[in-house]
Structures are given as C-alpha cells and as structure tokens.
C-alpha atoms as a printed R data frame, in Angstrom:
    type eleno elety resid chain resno      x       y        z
1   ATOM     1    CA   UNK     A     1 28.754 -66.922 -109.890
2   ATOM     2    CA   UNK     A     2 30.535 -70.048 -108.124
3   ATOM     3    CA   UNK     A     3 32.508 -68.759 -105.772
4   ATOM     4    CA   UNK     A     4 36.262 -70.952 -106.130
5   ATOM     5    CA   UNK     A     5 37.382 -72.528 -102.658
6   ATOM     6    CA   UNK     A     6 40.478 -71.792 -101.455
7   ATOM     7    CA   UNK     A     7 42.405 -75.387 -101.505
8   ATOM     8    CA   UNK     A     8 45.910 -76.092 -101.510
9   ATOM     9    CA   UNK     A     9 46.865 -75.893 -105.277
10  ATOM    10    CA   UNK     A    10 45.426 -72.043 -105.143
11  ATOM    11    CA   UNK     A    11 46.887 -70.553 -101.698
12  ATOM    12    CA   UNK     A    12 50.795 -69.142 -102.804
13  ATOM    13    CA   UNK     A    13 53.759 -69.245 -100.413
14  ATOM    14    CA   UNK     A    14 56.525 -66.801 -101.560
15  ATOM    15    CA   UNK     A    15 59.987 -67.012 -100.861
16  ATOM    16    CA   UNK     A    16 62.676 -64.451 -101.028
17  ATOM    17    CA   UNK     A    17 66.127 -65.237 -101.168
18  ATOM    18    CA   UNK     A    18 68.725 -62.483 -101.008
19  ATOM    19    CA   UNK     A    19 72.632 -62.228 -100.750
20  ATOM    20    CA   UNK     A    20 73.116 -58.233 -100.262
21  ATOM    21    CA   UNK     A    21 76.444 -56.468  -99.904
22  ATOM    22    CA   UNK     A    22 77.191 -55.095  -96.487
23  ATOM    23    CA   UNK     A    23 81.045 -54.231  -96.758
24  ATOM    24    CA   UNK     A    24 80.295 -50.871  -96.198
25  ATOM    25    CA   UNK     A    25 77.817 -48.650  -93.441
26  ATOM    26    CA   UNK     A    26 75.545 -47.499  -96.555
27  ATOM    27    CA   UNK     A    27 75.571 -50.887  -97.683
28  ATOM    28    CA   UNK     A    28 74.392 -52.041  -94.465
29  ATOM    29    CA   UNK     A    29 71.993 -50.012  -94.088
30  ATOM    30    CA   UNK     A    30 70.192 -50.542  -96.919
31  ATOM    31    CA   UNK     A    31 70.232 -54.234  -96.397
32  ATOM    32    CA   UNK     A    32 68.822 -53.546  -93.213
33  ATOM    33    CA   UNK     A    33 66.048 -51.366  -94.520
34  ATOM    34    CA   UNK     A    34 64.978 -54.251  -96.986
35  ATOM    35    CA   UNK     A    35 64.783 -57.222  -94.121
36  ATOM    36    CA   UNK     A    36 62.521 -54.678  -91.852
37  ATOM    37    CA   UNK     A    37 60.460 -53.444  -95.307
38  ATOM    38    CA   UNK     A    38 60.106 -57.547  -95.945
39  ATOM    39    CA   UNK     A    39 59.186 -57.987  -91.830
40  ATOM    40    CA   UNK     A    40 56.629 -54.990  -92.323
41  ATOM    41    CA   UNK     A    41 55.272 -56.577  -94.925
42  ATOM    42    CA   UNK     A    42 54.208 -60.202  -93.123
43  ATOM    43    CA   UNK     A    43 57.448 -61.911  -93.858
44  ATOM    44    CA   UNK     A    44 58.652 -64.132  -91.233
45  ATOM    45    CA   UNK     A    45 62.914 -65.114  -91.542
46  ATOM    46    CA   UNK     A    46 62.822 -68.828  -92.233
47  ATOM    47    CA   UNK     A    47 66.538 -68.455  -92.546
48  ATOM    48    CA   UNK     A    48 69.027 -65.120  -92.098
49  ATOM    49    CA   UNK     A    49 68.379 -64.393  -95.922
50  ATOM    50    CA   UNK     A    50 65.411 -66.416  -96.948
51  ATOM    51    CA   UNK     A    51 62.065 -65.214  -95.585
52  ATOM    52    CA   UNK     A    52 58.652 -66.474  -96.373
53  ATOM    53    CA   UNK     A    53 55.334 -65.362  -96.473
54  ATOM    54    CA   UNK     A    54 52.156 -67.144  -97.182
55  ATOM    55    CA   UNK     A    55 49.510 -65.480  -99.374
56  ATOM    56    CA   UNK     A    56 45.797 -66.303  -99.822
57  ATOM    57    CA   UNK     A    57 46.245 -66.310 -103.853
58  ATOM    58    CA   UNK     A    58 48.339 -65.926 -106.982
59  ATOM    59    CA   UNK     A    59 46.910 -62.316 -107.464
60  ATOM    60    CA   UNK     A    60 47.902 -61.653 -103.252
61  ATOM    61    CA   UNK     A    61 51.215 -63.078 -104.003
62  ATOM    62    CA   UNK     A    62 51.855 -60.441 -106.877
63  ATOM    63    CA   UNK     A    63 51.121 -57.423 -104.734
64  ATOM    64    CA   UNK     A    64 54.014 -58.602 -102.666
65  ATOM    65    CA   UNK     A    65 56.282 -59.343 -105.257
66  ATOM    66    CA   UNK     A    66 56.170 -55.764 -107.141
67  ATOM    67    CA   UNK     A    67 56.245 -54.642 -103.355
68  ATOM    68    CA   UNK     A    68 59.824 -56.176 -103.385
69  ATOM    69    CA   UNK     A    69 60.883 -55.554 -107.019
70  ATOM    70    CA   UNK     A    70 60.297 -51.766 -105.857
71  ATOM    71    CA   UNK     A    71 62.850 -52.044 -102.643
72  ATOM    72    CA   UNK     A    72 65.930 -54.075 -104.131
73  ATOM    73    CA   UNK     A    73 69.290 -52.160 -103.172
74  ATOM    74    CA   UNK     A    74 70.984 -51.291 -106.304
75  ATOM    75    CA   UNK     A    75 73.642 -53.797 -104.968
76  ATOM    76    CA   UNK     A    76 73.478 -57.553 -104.218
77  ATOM    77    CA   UNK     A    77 70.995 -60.041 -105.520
78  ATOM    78    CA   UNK     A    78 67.313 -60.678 -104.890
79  ATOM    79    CA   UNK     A    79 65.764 -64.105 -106.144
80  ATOM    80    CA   UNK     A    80 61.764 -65.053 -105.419
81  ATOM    81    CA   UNK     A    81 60.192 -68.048 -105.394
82  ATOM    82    CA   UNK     A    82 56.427 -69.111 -105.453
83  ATOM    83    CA   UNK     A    83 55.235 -72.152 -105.066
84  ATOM    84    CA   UNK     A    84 51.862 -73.665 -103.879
85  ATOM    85    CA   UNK     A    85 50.578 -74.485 -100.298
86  ATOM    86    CA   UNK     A    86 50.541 -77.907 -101.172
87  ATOM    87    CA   UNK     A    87 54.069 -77.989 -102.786
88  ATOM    88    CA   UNK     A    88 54.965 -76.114  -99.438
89  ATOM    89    CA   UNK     A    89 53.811 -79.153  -97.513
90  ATOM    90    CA   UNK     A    90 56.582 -81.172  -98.792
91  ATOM    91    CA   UNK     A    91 58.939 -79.298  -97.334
92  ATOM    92    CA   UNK     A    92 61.333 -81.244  -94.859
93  ATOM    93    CA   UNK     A    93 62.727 -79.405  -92.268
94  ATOM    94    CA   UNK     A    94 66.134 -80.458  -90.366
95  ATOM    95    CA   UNK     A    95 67.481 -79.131  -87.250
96  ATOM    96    CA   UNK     A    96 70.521 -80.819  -86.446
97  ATOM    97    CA   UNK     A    97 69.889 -84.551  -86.881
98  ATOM    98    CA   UNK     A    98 66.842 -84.570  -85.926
99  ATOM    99    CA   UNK     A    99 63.614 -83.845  -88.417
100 ATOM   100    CA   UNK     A   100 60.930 -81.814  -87.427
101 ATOM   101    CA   UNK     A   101 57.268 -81.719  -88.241
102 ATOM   102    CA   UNK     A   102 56.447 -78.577  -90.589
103 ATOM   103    CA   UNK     A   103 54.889 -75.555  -88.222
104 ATOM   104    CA   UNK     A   104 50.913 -75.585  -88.612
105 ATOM   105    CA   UNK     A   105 49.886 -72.749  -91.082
106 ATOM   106    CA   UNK     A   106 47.599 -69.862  -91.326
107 ATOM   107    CA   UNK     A   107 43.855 -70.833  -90.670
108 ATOM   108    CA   UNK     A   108 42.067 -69.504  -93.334
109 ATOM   109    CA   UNK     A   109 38.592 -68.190  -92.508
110 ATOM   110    CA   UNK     A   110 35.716 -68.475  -95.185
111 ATOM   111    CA   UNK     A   111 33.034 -66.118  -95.596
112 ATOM   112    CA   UNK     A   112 30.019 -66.428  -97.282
C-alpha cells in the first residue's frame, strides 16, 4: 500500500469562531471554561473569539470538531471553519497599516 504524502491540499486548519454570552457570572464562566477547553486542546487565539488550530488531516480535524460540538454553552453561538493548508496560505494578515508575512507553520515530520 502507497502510503499518501502529506501536501498542502490534505493538512486541515480549523477555525472556531464564537460570540458567547457573558452578562452574567455563570455565563462567564462557562465561556471561560470553553476558551481554556479550546487552549487545552492545541488552539492558539488568532483573535479574542476566533482561535485556530492546525491538524495533520481531515480525519484529525474531526476529532477536534466533535471535541467542540461536545463543550458549546447552551448559550451564545459557535461557528467552525475548515479549510486547507494551502487555502490557509492565502491568508493576509494586517496589523495596523502595515501587512505582515503569515507566521511559519508546524514542521511536519515524516516517518517511514
């Protein structure tokens, strides 16, 4: 069996965007409890509620999505994206006027 190389159109970035209610200390809480539970889970804040997290493959990507299906508060809204590494690449990033090159990415290590 051919092994399949891992290549651009294959490795996953996923992106979770969430808008949670916090008016009151429960509230809070829980929101709280779902940005550390995201952290925990190799998320990295790419903005105060969008975090991203790359993934080796479609099926690696999954895991983390039912992962977060299972901790959404019962209040607010939760919204995921995937998208490919090479989609990712595209990505322009601004801070203030000036643009920035895109952070390098994981090194991916192949064994054989």
């Amino acid at each position: 069996m051919e092994r399949e190389r891992l290549n651009a159109y294959h490795i996953m970035w996923v992106f979770v965007f969430f808008d949670l209610s916090v008016v009151t200390k429960k509230q809070r809480r829980k929101a709280t409890l779902f940005r550390k539970g995201l952290e925990r889970d190799g998320f990295n804040m790419m903005q105060y509620s969008v975090y991203t997290r790359h993934c080796a493959s479609r099926e690696s990507a999954d895991v983390h999505v039912r992962r977060i299906k299972s901790a959404v508060p019962e209040e607010g809204q939760v919204s995921i994206l995937l998208i490919t590494d090479k989609q990712y690449g595209d990505i322009i990033n601004f801070w203030g006027a000036k643009t920035l090159p895109l952070p390098q990415g994981p090194q991916q290590l192949e064994i054989f």
